[in-house]
BALOBA-1460 file (C-alpha; in Angstrom, 3 decimals):
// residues 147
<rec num="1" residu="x" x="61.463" y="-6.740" z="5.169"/>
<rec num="2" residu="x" x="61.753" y="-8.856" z="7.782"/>
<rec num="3" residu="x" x="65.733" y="-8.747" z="7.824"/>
<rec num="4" residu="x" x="65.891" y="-5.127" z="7.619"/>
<rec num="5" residu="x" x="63.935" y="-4.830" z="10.923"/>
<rec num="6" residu="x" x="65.910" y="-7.602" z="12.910"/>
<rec num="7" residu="x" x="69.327" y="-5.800" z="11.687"/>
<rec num="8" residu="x" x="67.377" y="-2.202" z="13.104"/>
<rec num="9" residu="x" x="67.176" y="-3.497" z="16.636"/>
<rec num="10" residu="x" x="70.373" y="-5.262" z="16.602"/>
<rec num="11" residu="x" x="72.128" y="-2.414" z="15.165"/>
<rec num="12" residu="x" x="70.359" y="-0.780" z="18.542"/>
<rec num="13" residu="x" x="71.253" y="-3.330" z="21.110"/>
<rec num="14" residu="x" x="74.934" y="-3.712" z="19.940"/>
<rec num="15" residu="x" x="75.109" y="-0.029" z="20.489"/>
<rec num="16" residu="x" x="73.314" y="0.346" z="23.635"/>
<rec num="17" residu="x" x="75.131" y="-2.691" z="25.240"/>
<rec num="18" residu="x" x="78.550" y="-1.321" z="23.559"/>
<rec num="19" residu="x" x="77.942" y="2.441" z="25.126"/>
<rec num="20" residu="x" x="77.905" y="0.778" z="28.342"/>
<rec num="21" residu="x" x="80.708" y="-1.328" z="28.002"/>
<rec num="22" residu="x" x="82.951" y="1.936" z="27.104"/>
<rec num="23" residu="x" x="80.848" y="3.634" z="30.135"/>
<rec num="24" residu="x" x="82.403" y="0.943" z="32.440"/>
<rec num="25" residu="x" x="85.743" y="0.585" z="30.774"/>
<rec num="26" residu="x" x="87.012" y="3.375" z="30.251"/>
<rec num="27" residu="x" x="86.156" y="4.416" z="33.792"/>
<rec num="28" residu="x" x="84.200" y="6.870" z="33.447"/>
<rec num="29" residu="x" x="82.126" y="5.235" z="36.422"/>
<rec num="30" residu="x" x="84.306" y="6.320" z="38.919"/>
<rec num="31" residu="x" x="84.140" y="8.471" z="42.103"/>
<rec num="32" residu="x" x="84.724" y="12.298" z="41.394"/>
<rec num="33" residu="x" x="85.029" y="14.211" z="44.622"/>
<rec num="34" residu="x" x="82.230" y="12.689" z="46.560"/>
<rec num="35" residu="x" x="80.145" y="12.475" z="42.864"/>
<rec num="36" residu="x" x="80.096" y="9.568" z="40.579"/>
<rec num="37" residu="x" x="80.014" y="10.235" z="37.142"/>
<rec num="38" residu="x" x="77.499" y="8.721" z="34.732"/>
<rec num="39" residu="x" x="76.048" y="6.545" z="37.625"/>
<rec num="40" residu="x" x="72.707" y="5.365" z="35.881"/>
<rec num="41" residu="x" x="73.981" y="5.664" z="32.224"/>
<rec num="42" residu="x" x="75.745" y="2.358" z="32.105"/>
<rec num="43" residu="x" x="72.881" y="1.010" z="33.897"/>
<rec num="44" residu="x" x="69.845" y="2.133" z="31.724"/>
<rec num="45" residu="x" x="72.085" y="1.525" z="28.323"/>
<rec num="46" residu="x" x="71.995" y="-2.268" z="29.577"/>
<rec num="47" residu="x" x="68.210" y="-2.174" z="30.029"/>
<rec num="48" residu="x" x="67.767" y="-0.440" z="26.743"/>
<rec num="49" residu="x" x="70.219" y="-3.093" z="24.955"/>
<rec num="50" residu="x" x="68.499" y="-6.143" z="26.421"/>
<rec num="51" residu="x" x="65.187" y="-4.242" z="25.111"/>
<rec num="52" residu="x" x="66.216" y="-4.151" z="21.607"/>
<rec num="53" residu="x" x="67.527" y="-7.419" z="21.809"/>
<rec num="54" residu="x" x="64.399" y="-8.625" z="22.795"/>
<rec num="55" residu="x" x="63.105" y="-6.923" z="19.744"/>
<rec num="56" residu="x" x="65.335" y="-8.501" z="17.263"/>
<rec num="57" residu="x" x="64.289" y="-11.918" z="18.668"/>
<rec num="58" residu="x" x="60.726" y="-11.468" z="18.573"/>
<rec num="59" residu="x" x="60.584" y="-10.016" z="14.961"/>
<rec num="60" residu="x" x="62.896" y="-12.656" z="13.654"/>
<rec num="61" residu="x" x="60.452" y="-14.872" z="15.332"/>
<rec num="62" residu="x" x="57.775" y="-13.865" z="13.748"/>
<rec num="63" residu="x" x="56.104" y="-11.211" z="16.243"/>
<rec num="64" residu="x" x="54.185" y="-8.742" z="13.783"/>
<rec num="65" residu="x" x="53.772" y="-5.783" z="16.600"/>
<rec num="66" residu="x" x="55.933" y="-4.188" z="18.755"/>
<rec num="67" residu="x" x="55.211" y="-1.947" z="21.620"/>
<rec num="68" residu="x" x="57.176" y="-0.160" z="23.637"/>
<rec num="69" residu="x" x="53.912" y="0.049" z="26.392"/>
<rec num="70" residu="x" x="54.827" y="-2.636" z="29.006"/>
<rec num="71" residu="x" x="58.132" y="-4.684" z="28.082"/>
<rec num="72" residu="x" x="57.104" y="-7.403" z="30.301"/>
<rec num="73" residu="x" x="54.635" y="-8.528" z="27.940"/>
<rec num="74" residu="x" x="57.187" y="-8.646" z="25.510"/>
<rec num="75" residu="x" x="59.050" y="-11.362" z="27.859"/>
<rec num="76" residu="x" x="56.315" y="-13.260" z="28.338"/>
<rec num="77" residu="x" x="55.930" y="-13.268" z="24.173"/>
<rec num="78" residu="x" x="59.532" y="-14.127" z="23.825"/>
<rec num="79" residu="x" x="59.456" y="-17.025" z="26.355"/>
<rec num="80" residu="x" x="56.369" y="-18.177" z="24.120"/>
<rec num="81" residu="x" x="58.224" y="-17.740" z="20.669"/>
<rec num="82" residu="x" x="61.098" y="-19.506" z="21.931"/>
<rec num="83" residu="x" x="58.778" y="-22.605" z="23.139"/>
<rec num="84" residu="x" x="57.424" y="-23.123" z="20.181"/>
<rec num="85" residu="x" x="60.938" y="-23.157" z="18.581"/>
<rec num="86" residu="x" x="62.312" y="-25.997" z="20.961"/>
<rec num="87" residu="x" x="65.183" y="-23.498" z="21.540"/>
<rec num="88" residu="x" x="67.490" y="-24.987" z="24.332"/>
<rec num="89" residu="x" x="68.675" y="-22.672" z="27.623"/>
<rec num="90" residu="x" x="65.697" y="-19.778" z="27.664"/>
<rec num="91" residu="x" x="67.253" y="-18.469" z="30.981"/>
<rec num="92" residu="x" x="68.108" y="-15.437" z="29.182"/>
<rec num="93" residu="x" x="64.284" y="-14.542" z="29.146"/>
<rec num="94" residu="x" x="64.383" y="-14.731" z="32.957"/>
<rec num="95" residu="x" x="67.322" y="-12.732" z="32.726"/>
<rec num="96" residu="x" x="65.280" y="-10.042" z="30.567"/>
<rec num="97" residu="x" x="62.419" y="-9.938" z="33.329"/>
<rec num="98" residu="x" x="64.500" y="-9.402" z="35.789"/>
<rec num="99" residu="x" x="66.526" y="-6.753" z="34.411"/>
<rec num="100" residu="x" x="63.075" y="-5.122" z="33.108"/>
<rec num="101" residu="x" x="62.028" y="-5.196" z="36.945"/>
<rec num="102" residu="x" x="64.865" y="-3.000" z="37.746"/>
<rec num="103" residu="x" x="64.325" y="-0.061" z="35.063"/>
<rec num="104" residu="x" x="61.810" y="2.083" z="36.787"/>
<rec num="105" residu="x" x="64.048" y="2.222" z="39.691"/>
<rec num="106" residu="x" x="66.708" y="3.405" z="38.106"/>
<rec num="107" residu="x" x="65.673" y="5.750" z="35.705"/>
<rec num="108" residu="x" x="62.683" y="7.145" z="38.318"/>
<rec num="109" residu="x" x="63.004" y="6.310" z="41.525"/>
<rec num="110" residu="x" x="63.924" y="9.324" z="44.320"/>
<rec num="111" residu="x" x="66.547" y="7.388" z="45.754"/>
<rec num="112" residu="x" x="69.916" y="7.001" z="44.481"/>
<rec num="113" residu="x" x="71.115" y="3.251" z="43.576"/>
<rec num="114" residu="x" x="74.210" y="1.928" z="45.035"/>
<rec num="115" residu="x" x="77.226" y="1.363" z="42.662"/>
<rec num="116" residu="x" x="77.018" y="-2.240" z="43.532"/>
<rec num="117" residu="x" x="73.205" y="-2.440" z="42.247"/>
<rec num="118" residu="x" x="74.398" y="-0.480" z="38.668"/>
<rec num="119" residu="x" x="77.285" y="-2.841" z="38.353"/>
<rec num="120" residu="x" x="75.061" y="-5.552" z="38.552"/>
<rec num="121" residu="x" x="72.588" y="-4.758" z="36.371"/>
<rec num="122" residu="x" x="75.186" y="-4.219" z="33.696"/>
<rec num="123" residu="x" x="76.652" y="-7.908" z="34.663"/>
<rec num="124" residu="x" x="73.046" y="-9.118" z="33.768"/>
<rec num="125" residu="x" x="72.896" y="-6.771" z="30.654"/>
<rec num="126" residu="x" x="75.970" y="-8.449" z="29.512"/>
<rec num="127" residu="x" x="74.889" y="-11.909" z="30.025"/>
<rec num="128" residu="x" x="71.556" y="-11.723" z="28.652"/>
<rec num="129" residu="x" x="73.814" y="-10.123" z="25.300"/>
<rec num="130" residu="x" x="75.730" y="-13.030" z="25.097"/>
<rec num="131" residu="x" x="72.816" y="-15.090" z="25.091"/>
<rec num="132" residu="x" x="70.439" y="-13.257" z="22.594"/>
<rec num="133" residu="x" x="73.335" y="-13.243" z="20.275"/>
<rec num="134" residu="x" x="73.703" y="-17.135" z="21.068"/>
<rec num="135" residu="x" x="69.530" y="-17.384" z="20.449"/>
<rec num="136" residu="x" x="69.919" y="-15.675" z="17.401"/>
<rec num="137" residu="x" x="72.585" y="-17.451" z="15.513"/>
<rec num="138" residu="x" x="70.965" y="-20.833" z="17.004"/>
<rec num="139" residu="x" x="67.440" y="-19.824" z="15.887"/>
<rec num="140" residu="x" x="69.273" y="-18.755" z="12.284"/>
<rec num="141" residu="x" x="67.336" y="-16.039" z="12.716"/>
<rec num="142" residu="x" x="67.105" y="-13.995" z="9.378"/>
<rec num="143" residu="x" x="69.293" y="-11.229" z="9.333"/>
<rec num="144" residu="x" x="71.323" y="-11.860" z="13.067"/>
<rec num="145" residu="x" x="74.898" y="-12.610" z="11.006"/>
<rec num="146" residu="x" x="74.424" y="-9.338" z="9.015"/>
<rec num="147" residu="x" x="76.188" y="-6.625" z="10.496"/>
């Protein structure tokens, strides 16, 4: 049961964090007479990845409840899952708060974000992708190599 609810939020963050990527890419964030299209798209696909991600870890770590009510706790429960594993280089969870700080703003806030503060939130989205699939192949996390 287990594996089928790791592969679930993978199968989720790969998308998210692959929807931005083609968001960026294919530049589609570009400037459109005076109007930038998909501005906070690539931005909140990131967050949303890096969410999921999250979630893979922490049920392949043995977290039994998920909740979607305040993310930071679930940072602060993945730092603490990866502890107790030993696992070497956790700066992705520091990654994950930080990029967690930055999703009200973006999908709520009144005032628009610059292009530079999008672009680097997806940077950090990236990053903290690389390094949950890392954490997950490390951990040998039941489930993570199944695609």
């Amino acid at each position: 049961m287990i594996t089928v609810e790791v592969q679930h939020h993978l199968s989720r963050a790969r998308d998210f964090v692959e929807g931005m990527s083609r968001l960026l890419k294919e530049e589609m964030f570009v400037l459109e007479d005076d109007f930038v299209r998909f501005r906070y798209s690539p931005a909140l696909l990131g967050i949303h990845g890096a969410i999921s991600y999250c979630d893979a870890l922490r049920i392949g770590l043995g977290s039994e409840k998920l909740s979607s009510d305040d993310h930071r706790n679930a940072t602060r429960e993945l730092k603490s899952l990866l502890a107790e594993r030993k696992l070497q280089g956790t700066e992705g969870a520091d990654r994950l708060d930080k990029l967690l700080g930055k999703k009200s703003r973006i999908a709520y806030a009144r005032e628009a974000s610059d292009d530079t503060g999008i672009k680097q939130i997806t940077l950090h989205a990236e990053r903290f992708a690389k390094w949950a699939e890392a954490a997950g192949r490390a951990l040998k996390i039941e489930g993570w190599g199944d695609e």
